[in-house]
Every structure is written in C-alpha cells, then in structure tokens.
PLY file of the C-alpha trace (Angstrom):
ply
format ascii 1.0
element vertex 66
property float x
property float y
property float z
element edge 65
property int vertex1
property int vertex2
end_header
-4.07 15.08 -8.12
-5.89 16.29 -11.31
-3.06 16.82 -13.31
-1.55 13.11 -12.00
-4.32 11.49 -13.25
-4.46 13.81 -16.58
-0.82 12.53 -17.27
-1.11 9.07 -16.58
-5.03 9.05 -18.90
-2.42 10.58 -21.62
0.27 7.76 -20.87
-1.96 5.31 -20.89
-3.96 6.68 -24.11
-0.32 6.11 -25.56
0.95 2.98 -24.50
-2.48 1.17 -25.20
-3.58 3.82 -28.29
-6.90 3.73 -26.37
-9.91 6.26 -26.96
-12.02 5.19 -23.71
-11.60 7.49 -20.77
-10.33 5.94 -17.65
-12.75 6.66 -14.48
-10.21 7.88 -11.59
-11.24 4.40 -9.81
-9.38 2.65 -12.73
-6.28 5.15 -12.66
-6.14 4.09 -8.32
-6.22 0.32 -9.39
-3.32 1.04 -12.06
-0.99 2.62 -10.59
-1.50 1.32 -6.76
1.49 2.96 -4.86
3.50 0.22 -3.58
3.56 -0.67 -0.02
5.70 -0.48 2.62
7.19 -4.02 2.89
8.71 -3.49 -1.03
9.57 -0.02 -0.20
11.82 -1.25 3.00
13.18 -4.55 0.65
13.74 -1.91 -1.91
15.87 0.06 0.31
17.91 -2.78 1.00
18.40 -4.34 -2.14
19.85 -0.55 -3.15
22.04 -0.90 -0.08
23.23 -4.22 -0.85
24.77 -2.88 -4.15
25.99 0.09 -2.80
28.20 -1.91 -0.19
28.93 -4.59 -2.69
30.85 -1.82 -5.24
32.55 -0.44 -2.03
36.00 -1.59 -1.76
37.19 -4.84 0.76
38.98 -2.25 2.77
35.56 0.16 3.80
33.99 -0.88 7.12
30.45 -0.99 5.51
31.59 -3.67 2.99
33.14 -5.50 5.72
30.23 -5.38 8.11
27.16 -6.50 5.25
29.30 -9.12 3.59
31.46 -10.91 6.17
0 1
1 2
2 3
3 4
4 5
5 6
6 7
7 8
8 9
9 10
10 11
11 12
12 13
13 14
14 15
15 16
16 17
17 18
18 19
19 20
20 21
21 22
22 23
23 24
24 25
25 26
26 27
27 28
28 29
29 30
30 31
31 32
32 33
33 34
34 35
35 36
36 37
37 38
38 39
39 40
40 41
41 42
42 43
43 44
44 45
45 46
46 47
47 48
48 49
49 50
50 51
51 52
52 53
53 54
54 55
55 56
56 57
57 58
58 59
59 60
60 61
61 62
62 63
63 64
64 65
C-alpha cells in the first residue's frame, strides 16, 4: 500500500505540478475504487462488443442481439 500511494503522490505531483504532500485520506478520496454495480455494467458493456464483432453465424451473437 506504501508504494501505491508513493506512485500515485508522484502522478499526481505531475499531472497538477503540485509541491503539497497529499495526506493518505486525500489519496482514498482520489482514487475511490469503483464499486460493484459499474464493475458488473462494465463487464457487460465489454461483452456487448465482444458479441457485436462476432459474426451473424456464432450462437453468442445470435442469442444477445436477436
């Protein structure tokens, strides 16, 4: 966990060309992990173009799209 948070203090020293120190309460409210529901919708959205580049003639495409 301390070398996490000593990589995302250098990222963020980057991106923002910041001096200040971020307290490791800052670093949890920046980079929140998401949760599960965007996770799951995630996983389906991936799905959905995985079956839509599948041919007409696969089972898969046939099943999500029809």
């Amino acid at each position: 966990m301390l070398l996490l948070n000593k990589v995302v203090r250098t990222i963020n020293d980057y991106v923002n060309q910041q001096v200040r120190i971020l307290r490791n309460e800052e670093l949890r409210v920046k980079c929140r992990p998401p949760g599960t529901v965007r996770i799951v919708k995630s996983g389906r959205l991936l799905w959905a173009g995985h079956a839509a580049r599948m041919g007409k003639a696969r089972n898969a495409y046939r099943v999500y799209w029809h």
